[in-house]
N, C-alpha and C positions, 0 to 999 in steps of 0.2 A: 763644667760651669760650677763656679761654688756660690754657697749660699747670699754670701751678701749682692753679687753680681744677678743672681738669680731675682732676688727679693727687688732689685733695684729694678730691672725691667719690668718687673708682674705691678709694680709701684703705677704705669702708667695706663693701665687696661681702665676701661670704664666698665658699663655693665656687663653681666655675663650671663646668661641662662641656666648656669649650673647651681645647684640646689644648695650646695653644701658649703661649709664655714670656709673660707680662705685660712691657711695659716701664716705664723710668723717663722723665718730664719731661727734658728735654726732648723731645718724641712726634715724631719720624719721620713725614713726611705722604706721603702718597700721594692724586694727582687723578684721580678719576675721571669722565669723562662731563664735566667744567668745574668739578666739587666736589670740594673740599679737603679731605680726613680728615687726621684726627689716628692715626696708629697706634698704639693701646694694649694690642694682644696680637699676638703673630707665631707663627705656626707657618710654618717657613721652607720655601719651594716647594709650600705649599695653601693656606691664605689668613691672611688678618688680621683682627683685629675694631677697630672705627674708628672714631670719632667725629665726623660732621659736623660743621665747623666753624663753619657759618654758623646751624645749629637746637639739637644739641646731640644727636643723636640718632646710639644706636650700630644699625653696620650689621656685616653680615659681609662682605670680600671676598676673594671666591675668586682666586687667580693671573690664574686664565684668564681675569679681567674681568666684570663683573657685578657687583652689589649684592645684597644679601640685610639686609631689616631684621630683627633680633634686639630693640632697645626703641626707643625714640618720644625716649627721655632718659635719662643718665645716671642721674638720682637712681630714674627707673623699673627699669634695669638692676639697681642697685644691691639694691632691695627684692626684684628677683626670685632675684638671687644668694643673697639670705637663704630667702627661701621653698623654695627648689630645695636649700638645705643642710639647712633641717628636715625636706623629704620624705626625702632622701638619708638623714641619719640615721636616722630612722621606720624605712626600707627595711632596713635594715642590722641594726637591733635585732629583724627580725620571727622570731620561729624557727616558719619552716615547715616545710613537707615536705623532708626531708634533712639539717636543721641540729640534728635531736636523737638522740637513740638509737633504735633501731627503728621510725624514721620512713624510710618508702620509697615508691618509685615505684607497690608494687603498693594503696599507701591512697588509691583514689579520691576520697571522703571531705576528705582532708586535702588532695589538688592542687587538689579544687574551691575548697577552701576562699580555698587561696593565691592562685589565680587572682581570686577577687574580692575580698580584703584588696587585690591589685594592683590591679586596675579601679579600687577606689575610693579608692585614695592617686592615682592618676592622675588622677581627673575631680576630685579635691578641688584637685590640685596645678594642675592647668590654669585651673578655675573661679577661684582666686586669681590667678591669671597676668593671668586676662579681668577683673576687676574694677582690677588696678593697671594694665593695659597692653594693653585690648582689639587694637589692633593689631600686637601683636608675636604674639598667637597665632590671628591671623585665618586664617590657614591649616596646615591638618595639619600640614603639612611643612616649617613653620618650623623655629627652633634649638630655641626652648623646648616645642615641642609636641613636638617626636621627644627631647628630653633628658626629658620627663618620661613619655613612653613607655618610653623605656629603666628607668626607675629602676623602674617597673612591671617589666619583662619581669625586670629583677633578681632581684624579689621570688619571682615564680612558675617560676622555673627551678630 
């Protein structure tokens, strides 16, 4: 995949959870293990998110060395950026417990309540993850399994 082709699809992503600057074409490579990424995100001194150059498939990598796959494909990536900005939104417009007047910590009622509007914007938001991109959320403790975790713990805080 070369740069303009690359730049072109990452063009349609929406929000992203990851910390660090997006760059421009031409992409900064970094070899890992014999394989060639394309750097398309930097957060400088913790890691990068990257583009296999020979499959097409973004990974995370940490400083310290290692790989971490986050999607299987750019245009995957892409659809999940979108899914992850309408939970994000959803998350943001919930008015739970503490976000209206005489809502408090002491209305068990209402924390239950929050707690599982959380739960199931989470398993709704993973459950999409797993049908565009079963291998990026094959384990908990992937990006997108702990990003949609969080936008949970958002809700019920």
């Amino acid at each position: 995949m070369d740069d303009a082709e690359l730049a072109s699809l990452l063009a349609g992503r929406a929000g992203c959870p990851y910390p660090g600057a997006w760059q421009d074409a031409p992409f900064a490579e970094r070899v890992v293990d014999g394989v060639r990424f394309a750097l398309v995100a930097v957060d400088p001194g913790l890691s990068a998110l990257a583009v296999r150059r020979d499959d097409g498939s973004l990974w995370c990598l940490p400083e310290g060395g290692g790989r971490d796959l986050v999607n299987s494909g750019v245009a995957a990536f892409v659809a999940f950026t979108r899914a992850y900005d309408a939970a994000a939104t959803e998350a943001a417009a919930y008015d739970g417990p503490g976000d209206g007047a005489g809502d408090g910590p002491d209305d068990d009622a209402a924390w239950e309540a929050a707690e599982e509007a959380a739960e199931a914007l989470t398993e709704r938001l993973l459950e999409g993850f797993g049908e565009l991109d079963a291998a990026a959320v094959a384990d908990e403790n992937s990006f997108w399994c702990v990003a949609a975790e969080e936008i949970g713990y958002g809700m019920s805080v």
